[in-house]
N, C-alpha and C positions, 0 to 999 in steps of 0.2 A: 323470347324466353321470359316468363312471367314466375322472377324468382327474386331472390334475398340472399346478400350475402353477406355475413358476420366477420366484422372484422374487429379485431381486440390487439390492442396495442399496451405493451407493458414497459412505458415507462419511468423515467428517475420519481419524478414527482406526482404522478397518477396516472392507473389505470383508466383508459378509455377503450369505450365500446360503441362501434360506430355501424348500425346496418345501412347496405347498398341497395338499391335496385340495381336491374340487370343493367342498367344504362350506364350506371356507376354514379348517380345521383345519390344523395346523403338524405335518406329516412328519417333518420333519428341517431341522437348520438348522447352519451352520457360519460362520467367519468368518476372516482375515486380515489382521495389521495393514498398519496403513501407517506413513507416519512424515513428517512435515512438516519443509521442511528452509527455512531461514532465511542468507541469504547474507549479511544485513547487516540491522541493528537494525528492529524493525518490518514484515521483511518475512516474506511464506509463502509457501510455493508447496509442490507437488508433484509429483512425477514421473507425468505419464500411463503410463506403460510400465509401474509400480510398481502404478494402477490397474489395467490388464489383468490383470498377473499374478497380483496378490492375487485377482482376480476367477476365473482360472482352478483355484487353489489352493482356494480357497474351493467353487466348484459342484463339482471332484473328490472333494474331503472328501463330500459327500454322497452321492458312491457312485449313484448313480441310474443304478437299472436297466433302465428302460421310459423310453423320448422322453417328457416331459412335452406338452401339449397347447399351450402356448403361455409362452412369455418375457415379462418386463414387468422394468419397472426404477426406481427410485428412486435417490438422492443429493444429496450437497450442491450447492447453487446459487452463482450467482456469483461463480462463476470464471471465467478468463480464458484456452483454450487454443488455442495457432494450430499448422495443419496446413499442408505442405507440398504439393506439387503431388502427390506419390506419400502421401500421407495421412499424411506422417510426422510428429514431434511436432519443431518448431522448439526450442524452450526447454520448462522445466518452466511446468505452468499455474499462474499467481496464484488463490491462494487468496480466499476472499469476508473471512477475517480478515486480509487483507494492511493494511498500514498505510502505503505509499508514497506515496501520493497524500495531497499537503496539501489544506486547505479553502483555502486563497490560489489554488492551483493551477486547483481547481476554480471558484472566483471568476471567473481572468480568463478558463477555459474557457468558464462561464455565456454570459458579454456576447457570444458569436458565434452564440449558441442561441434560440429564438423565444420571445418576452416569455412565453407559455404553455407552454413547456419541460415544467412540472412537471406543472399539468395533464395535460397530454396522454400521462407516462409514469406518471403518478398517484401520482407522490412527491417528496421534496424532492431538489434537485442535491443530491448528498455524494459524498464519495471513493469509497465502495462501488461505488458503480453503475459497471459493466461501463467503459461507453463512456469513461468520466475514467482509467481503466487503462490503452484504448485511447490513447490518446491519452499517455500515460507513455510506451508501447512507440514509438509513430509518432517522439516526441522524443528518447528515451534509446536505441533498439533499431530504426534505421530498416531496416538488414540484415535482421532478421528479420520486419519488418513488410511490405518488399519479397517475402519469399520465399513469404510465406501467401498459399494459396490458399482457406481455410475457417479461421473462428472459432467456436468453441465454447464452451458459459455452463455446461455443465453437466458436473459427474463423471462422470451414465451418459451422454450425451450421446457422452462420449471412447469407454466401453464400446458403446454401441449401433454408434457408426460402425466399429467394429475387426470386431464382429458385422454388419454387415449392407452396410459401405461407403457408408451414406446419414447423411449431417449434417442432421440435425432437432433438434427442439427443445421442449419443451410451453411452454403461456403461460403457466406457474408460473416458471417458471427463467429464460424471456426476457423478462420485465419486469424483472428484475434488472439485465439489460442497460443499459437507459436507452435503446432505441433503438423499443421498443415501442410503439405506441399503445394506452397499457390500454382505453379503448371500444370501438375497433375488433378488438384483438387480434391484429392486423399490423404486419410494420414500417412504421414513418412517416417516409413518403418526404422529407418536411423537414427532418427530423431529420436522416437520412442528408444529407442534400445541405449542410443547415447544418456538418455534423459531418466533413463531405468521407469517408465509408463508402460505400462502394459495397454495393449491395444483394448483388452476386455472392458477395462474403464471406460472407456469412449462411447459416445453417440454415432452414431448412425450420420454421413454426409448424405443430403438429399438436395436437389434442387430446389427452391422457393418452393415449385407449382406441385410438387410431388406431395401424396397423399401419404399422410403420418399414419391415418386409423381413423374407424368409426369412434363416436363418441359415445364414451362407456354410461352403461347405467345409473351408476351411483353420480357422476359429474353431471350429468345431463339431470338429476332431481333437484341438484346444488344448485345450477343455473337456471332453472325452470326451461328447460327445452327438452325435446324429444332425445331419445337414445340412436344412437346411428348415426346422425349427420356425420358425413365428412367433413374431417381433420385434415387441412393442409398443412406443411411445413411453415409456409412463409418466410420470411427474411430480418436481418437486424437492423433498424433503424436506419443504417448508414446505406444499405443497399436498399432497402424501401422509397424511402427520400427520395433516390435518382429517379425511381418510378413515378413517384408520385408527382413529380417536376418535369417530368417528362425529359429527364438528363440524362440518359439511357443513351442518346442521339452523341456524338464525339462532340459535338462544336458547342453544347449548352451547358455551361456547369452550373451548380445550384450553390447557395448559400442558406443553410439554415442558422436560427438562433433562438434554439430553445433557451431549457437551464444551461446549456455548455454551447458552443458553435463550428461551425467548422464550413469551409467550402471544398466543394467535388467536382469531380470531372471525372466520367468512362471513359475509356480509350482501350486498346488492345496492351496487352501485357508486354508486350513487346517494345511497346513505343514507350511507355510508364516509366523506362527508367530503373524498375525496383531493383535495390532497395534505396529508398533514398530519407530525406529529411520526412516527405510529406510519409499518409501511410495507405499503403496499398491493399484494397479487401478484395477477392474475388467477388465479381458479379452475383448476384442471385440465383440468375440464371443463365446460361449460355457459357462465353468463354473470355471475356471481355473483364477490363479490372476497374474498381470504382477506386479513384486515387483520391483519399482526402485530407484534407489542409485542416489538422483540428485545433479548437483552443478552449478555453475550459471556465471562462466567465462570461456570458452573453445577458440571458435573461436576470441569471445569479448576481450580476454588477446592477441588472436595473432594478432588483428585487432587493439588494442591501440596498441603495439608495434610497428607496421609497420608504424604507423601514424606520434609517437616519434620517431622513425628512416629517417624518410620522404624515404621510400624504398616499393615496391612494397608487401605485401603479400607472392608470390608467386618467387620472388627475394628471399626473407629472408629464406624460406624453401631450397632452393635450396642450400642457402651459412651456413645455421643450418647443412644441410647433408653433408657436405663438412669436417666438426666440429667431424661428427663422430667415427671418426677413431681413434681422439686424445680429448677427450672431456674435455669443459672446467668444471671446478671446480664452477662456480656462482650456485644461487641456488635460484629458482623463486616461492614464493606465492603467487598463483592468484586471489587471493582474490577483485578483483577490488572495486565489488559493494559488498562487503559481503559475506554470506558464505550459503547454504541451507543443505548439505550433505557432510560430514556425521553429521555433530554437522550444527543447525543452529545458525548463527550468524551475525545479518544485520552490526554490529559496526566492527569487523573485517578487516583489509585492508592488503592487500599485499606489496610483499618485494623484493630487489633483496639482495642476500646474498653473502659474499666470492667472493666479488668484487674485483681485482687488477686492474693496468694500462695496462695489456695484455689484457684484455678482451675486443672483441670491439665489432657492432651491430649482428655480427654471431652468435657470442660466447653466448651473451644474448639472441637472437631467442631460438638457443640452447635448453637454461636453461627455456625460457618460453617452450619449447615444452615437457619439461622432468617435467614440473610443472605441464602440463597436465596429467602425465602419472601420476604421485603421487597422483592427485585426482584421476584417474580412481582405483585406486589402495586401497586408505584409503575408497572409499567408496563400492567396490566391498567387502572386511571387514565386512559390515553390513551386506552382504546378506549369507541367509544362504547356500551358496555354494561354492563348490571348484571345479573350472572347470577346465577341461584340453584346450578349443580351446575356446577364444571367437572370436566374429564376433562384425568387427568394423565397422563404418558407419559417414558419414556426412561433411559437409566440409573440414575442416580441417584434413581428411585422404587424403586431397591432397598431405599432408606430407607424405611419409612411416614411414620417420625420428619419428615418434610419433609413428606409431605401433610398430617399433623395441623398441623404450623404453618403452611402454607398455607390450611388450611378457617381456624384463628380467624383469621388477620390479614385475608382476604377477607369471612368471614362465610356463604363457599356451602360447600355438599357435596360435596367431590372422592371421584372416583371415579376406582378404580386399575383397568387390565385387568390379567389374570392374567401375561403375556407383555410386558410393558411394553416388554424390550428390540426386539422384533418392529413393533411397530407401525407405524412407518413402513412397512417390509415389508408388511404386513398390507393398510395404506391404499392402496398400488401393485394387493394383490390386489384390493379393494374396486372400483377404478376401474375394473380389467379383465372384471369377473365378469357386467355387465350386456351386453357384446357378446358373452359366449360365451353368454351363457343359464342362468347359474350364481346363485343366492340367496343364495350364502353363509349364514351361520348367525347367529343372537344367544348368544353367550357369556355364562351367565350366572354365570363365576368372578370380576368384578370385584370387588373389596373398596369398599366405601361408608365412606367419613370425614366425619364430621357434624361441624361446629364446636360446641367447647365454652365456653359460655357461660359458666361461673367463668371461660374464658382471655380475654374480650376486651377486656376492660379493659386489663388487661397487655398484648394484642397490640396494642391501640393506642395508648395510650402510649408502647410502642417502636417502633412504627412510625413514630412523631410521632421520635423523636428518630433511627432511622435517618435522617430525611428532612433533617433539620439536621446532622445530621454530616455526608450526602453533601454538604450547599453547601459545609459549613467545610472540606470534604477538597479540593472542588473551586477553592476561594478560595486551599488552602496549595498548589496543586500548583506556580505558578511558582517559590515558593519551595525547595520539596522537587524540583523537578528539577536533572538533573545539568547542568554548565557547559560 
């Protein structure tokens, strides 16, 4: 098949736009940022309009000559954005890292929800989930909650509907909600009715590969492409990623670490456990659950450091590797904004530890990138697996220096794809490629990271003591907060 396939990915910190050949090869890829804006302590949101636009920005940079054969899309999940009767955007969307909602809040929301609440949306009540937002908005925002005529959980979710005028939704993004029945993979009409939602609000559940809509006139002169292409659904970030890792498989979980982090594992629903500490999304596609271990400073701890260094990112990585031969002894909780996995915890703050005069901005890169690896580590714990190979992903594998300390503290063999930054992207193509007729390809540029057996001793001994300073950080927090 001699075609192209557009993929646009709507994440935290930029819009990217990546076209495939049919093979699943990467053409051309561009990107624009975004920018997250905070009204008041704790909170996130973003401009939908800011999504669009980036998004238009973004597919133009790639210049694309010839209609691609079909659209598909990925982005960040649970979020919060409500549309007007003319599709417009009420407020900017709450973010999935928002912090507005307390656990008290959510407490006396519980007691009006059905004794199997959790079960049935196949995770624990907490503040993240969709519907406790809702419900912010219904209390603090009833003006704007009066106005909406459709809610929406996802970034492409806002892009597909500007594209095609239809609110859908994949089962990856709308379990985030809280309003889902993860068995069923519909909404739960109890829920709704407990939760007083009316179903009309709602998007459309559709499978990743399912077709949203042609792409309307007016979007298609925005983005300089033809009218008509096919609109797929596509998936949220968190279900993309398995794809793109090829984690789909029971026995391969992936670790990504963009701005936030987290490790996954598919498994059947059955075996998952749900509800439990980790959080369980339904698959994208099929019937299968993707269980992930989340945490909420990854790239963000190596992006404040680089900032307090006044030193490039990608500088700091380079003189962290340098480090490795002889490592230093400091010892990094990244706790920045808090904590989501494995234990949630918003009051929590990070540390640097076993400081001396020797240690200078490498040494701490270092110890921030090995802080990384200790979350991939205490949260890979919750899941119920012991894997021999995971598959790592996302910015911050620009370091190797992080998957080598990720293989000894875990003890499997990580493996990098060559495109790391792509892969979500990639995982969107994957989902799409079996309804067009398409095989895609096996890459064989991964780099393979074997744990090193002089390191595990070492890696687990500090591991053992990341895991006691995280209680002792978590014990001084009331102290250490402000008044």
């Amino acid at each position: 098949m001699n075609a192209t396939i557009l993929i646009i990915d709507v994440g935290t910190s930029s819009v990217k736009a990546v076209l495939f050949d049919a093979e699943g090869r990467t053409l051309a890829a561009a990107d624009h940022p975004l920018t997250t804006l905070s009204a008041q302590p704790g909170w996130a949101e973003q401009s939908a309009q800011a999504w669009w636009d980036a998004t238009v920005a973004a597919v133009r940079a790639l210049a694309i000559a010839a209609p691609p054969a079909a659209i598909t899309l990925t982005g960040s999940m649970q979020n919060v954005l409500l549309l007007g009767g003319s599709g417009e955007y009420l407020r900017p969307a709450i973010l999935y890292s928002d912090a507005r909602v307390t656990r008290s809040q959510v407490a006396a929301q519980r007691a009006a929800l059905q004794a199997d609440f959790e079960t049935r949306v196949g995770n624990l009540a907490e503040p993240a989930l969709c519907l406790f937002r809702l419900h912010w908005l219904y209390e603090h925002e009833p003006e704007a909650m009066a106005a909406t005529r459709r809610v929406l959980f996802g970034a492409k979710d806002a892009v597909i509907h500007r594209m095609t005028g239809r609110a859908v939704v994949d089962p990856s993004c709308a379990t985030t909600s809280g309003l889902m029945n993860i068995a069923t993979r519909q909404w739960d009409p109890e829920i709704l009715g407990a939760a007083g939602i009316s179903p009309a609000l709602l998007p459309d559940i559709l499978d990743a590969d399912a077709l949203a809509g042609p792409l309307l006139p007016e979007a298609a002169a925005e983005l300089g492409l033809a009218a008509g292409i096919p609109v797929h659904v596509g998936a949220g970030d968190g279900g993309a990623t398995a794809w793109g890792t090829s984690s789909e498989a029971h026995d391969r979980p992936h670790a990504y670490l963009g701005t936030t982090g987290w490790i996954a594992a598919t498994m059947p629903l059955a075996l998952s456990g749900a509800p439990t500490s980790a959080y369980s999304l339904a698959a994208p596609v099929g019937t299968d659950v993707v269980v992930i271990a989340p945490f909420l400073a990854a790239g963000l701890a190596a992006d404040w450091f680089a900032a307090l260094a006044s030193r490039p990112v990608s500088a700091l990585y380079a003189e962290a590797a340098a480090k490795d031969a002889a490592p230093p002894n400091a010892l990094f909780l990244p706790f920045l904004i808090g904590e989501r996995g494995p234990f949630s915890d918003r009051d929590v703050r990070g540390a640097f530890l076993g400081l001396d005069r020797s240690h200078d901005a490498a040494a701490l890169a270092y110890a921030v990138l090995e802080g990384l690896a200790f979350a991939i580590r205490d949260n890979l714990d919750a899941l119920p697996v012991r894997p021999r190979e995971i598959a790592l992903a996302g910015g911050v594998v620009a370091s190797l220096t992080v998957a080598r300390l990720i293989a000894d503290v875990t003890g499997a063999t990580v493996t990098v794809p060559p495109e790391s930054r792509l892969v979500t992207a990639y995982g969107a193509y994957r989902l799409l490629a079996p309804v067009l007729g398409l095989q895609g390809h096996a890459d064989d540029g991964h780099v393979i990271v074997a744990p090193r057996p002089e390191r595990a001793e070492r890696a687990a001994r500090r591991f053992l003591a990341y895991r006691k300073a995280t209680a002792d950080a978590r014990a001084l927090a009331a102290l250490l907060a402000e008044t």
